[in-house]
C-alpha positions in Angstrom: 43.6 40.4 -158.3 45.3 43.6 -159.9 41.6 45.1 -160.7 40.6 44.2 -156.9 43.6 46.7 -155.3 42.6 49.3 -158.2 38.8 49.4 -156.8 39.5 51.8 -153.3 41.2 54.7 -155.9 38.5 54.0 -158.7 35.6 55.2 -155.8 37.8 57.8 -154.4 37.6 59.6 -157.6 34.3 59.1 -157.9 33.6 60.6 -154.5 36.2 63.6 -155.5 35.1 64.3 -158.7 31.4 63.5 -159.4 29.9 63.1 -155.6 31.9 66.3 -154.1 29.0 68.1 -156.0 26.3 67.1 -154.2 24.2 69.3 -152.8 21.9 68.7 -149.6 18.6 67.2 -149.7 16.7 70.5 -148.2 18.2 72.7 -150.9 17.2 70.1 -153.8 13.9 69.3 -152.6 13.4 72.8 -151.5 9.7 73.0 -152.8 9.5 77.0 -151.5 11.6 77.9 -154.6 9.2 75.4 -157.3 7.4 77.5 -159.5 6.2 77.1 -163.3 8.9 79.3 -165.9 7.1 82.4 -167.5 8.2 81.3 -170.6 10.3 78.8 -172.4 13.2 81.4 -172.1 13.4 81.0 -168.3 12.6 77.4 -168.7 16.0 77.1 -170.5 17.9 79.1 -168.5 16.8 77.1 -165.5 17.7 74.1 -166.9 21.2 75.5 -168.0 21.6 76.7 -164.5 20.6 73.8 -162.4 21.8 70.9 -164.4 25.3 72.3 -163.4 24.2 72.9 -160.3 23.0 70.3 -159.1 25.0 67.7 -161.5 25.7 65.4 -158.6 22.2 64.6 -157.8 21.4 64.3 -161.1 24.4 61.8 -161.2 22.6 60.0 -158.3 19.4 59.6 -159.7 20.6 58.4 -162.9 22.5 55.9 -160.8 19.6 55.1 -158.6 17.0 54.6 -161.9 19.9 52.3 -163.6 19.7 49.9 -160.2 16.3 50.2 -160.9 16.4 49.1 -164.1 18.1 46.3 -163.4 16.5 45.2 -160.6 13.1 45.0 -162.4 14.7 42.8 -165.1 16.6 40.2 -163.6 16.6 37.9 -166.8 19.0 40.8 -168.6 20.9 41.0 -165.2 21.3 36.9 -165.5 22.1 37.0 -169.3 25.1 39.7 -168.6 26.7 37.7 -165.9 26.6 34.3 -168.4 28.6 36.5 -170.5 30.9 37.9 -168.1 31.3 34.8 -166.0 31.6 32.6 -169.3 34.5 35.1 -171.1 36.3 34.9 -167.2 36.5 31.0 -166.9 37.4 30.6 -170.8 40.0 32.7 -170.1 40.9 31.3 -166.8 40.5 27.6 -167.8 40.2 27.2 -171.5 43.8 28.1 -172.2 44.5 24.9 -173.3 42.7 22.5 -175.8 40.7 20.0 -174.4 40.5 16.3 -175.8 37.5 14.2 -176.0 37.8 10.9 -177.7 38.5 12.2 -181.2 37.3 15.8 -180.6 39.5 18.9 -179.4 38.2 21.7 -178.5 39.8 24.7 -178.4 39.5 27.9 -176.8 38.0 29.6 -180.3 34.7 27.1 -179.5 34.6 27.5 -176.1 34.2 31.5 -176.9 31.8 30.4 -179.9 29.3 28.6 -177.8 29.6 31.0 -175.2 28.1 33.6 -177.8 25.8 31.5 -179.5 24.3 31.4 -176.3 24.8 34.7 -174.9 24.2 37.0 -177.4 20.8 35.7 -178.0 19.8 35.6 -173.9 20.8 39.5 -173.5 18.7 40.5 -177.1 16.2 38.0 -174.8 16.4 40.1 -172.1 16.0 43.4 -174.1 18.9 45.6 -173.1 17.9 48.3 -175.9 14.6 48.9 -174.4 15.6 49.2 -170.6 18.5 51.4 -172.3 15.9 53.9 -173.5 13.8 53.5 -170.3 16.6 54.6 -167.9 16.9 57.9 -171.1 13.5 58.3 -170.8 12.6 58.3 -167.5 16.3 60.3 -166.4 15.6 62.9 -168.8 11.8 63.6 -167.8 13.2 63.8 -163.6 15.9 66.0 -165.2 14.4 68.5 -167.0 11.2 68.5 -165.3 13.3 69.3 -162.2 15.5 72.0 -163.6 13.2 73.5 -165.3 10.7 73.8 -162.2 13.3 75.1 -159.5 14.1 78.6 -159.5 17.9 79.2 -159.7 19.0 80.5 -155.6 20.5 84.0 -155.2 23.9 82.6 -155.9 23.0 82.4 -159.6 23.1 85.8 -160.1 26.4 86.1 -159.1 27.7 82.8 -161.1 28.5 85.5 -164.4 30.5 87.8 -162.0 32.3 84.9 -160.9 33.4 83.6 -164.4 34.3 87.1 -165.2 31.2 87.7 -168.1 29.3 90.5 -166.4 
């Protein structure tokens, strides 16, 4: 119950540190300031720019796609909670040996059947490939993004601010 009464300050901050940068809808969907970079130069610098800029959106849809993710491959989702839901009730109820007839088993075979079974449902359910999905498909919203938004006026002054002029 200690990790339940830890969950409220665990979201605050979140919302504090990672969601406090998010900026509004209109300004990142803005589709007046979208324009192809002259050159790979500006492409970069845009991307430098607005991937700090807009770092809490980008935090959103990274959070959004990983839902996604799991949500279109329940069998990896299933194969995690075996796992999760078997090591919690081992340690819950498996504390002591259990006898049966002339067999005892321990909690060291409870935790070896549990990943004899588990390990090979989540390599079933292909975590390394939805892994590099969520990489894939992030980074190409990312960049593609950044790189197409022209930075707002109040790039220019972001070097004043930080005191390189």
């Amino acid at each position: 119950m200690e990790y339940a009464a830890r969950i409220p300050g665990v979201l605050q901050s979140l919302k504090e540190t990672r969601l406090s940068g998010l900026r509004p809808v209109t300004e990142f969907f803005d589709y007046n300031r979208i324009s192809r970079p002259a050159d790979s130069n500006t492409a970069f610098s845009r991307i430098s720019y607005n991937t700090r800029y807009f770092s809490g959106n980008y935090a959103l849809i990274i959070a959004m796609l990983a839902v996604y993710a799991l949500l279109t491959n329940l069998f990896l989702v299933f194969a995690l909670f075996f796992l999760v839901g078997g090591f919690a009730l081992i340690n819950k109820f498996g504390a002591d040996p259990l006898q049966f007839g002339e067999h005892t088993i321990t909690q060291k075979h409870l935790y070896t059947g549990l990943f004899v079974i588990g390990i090979p449902l989540v390599y079933i359910g292909a975590p390394i490939s939805t892994f590099f999905w969520l990489v894939g498909a992030s980074g190409f919203l990312i960049l593609g993004h950044a790189a197409m938004v022209e930075p707002g006026v109040e790039s220019e002054y972001a070097s004043v601010e930080e005191g390189t002029v």
